[in-house]
C-alpha positions in Angstrom: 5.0 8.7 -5.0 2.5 6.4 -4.6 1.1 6.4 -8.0 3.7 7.0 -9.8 6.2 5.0 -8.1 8.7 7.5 -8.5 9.6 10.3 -6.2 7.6 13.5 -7.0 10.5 16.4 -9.1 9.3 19.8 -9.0 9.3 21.9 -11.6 12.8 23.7 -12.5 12.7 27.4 -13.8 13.0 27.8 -16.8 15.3 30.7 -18.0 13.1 31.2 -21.7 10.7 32.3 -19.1 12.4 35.4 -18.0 13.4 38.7 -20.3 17.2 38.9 -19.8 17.8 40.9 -23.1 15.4 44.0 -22.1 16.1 43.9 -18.4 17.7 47.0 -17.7 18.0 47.4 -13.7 18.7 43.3 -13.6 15.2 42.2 -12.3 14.1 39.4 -14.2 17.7 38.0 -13.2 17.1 38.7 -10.3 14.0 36.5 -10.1 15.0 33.7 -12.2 18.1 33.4 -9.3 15.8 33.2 -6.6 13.5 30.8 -8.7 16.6 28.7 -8.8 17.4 29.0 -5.1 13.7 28.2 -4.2 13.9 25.1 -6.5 16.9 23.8 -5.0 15.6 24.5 -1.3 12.7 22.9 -1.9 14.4 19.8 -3.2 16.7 19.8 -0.2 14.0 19.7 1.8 12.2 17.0 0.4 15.5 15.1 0.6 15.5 15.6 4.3 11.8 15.1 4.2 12.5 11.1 3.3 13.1 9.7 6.7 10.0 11.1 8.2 7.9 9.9 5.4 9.4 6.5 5.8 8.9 6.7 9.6 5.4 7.3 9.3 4.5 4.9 6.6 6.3 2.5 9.1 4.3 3.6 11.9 1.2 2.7 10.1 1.8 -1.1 9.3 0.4 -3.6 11.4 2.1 -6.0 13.3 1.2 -8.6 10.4 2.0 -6.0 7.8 5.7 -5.6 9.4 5.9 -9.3 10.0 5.5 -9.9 6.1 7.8 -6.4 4.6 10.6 -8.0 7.6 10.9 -11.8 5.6 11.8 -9.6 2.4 15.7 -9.7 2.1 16.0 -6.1 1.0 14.4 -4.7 3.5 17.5 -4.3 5.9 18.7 -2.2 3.3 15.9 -0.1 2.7 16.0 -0.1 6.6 19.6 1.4 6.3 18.5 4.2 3.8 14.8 5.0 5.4 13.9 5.4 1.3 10.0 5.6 1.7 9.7 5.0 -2.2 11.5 1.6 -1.9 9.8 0.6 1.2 6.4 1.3 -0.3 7.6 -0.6 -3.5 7.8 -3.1 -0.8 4.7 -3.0 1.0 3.1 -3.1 -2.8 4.9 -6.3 -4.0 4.4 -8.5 -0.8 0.7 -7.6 -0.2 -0.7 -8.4 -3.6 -3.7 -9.6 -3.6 -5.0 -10.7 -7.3 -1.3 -11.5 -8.7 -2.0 -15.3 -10.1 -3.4 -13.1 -13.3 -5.1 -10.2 -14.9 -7.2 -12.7 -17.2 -10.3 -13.1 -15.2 -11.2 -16.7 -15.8 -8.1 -17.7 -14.8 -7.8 -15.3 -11.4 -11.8 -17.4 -11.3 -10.4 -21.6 -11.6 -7.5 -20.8 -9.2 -9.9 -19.4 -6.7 -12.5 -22.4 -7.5 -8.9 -24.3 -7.0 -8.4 -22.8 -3.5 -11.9 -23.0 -2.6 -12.1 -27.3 -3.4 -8.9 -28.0 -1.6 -10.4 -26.5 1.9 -11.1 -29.0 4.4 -12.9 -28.8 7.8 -10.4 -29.0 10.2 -10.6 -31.2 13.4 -12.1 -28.4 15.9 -14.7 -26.4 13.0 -18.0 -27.9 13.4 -21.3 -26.6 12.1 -21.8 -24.4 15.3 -18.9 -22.3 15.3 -19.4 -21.8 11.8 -20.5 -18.3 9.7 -23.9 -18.8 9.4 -25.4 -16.7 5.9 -26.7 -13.3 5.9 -30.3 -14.6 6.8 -33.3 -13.4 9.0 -32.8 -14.3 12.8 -35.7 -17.5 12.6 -33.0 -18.9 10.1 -30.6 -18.4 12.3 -32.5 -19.9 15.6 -33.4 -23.2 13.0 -30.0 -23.5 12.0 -29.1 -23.5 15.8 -32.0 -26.2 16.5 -30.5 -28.2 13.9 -27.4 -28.8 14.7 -28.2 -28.9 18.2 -30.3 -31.9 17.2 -27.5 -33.5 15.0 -24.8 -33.4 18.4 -27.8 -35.0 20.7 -28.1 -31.7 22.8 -32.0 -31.6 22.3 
């Protein structure tokens, strides 16, 4: 289901597959009936199988996850019908990540787009900042730094 994005269809038997011409005591019917009726159970119990899939793909969201799949208007209707194949359809569409493009230079300028419109915002100052990936001196200089740029040494 989840890469396909279709519900999974097993196999039906196939009567071509059975003798029906040289089967004297009625055996290879009798086989290709109860290939039928295990066909037809086991789509009845995938059927009945939805709701719990649907359950526990629900149970697995986050809060934020849930918050974002709620503001979707169908999703009171895929509530309704517990489908898990709709509500995963869901979770797919409003969680994209990359979806400006596939082209790489342009997925590149709108990220360079996004990156110069940031702004520090009124309470982000340079010590509660991520400082890089550096040794610890690095880190106790960056400290002494801007502990000398706010007066505090």
């Amino acid at each position: 289901m989840i890469e396909t994005g279709e519900y999974y269809k097993p196999q039906q038997p196939n009567s071509a597959d059975y003798d029906f011409v040289n089967d004297l005591y009625g055996l290879n019917k009798a086989l290709f009936m109860e290939a039928v009726k295990d066909h037809r159970k086991e789509l009845i119990k995938m059927n009945a199988d939805r709701p719990k899939l649907y359950a526990l793909i629900m149970q697995y969201l986050s809060e934020e996850s849930l918050d974002e799949v709620k503001r979707v208007a169908t999703f009171e209707d895929i509530k309704k019908a517990t489908d898990p194949l709709e509500l995963w359809k869901l979770i797919e569409e409003s969680h994209k990540v990359n979806w400006i493009s596939k082209v790489e230079a342009v997925t590149k300028l709108a990220a360079r787009t996004t990156y110069q419109g940031m702004r520090q915002g009124p309470y982000d100052t340079e010590l509660n900042t991520v400082k890089p990936a550096a040794t610890p001196e690095r880190w106790m200089l960056a400290d002494i730094k801007a502990a000398t740029k706010c007066g505090g040494i």
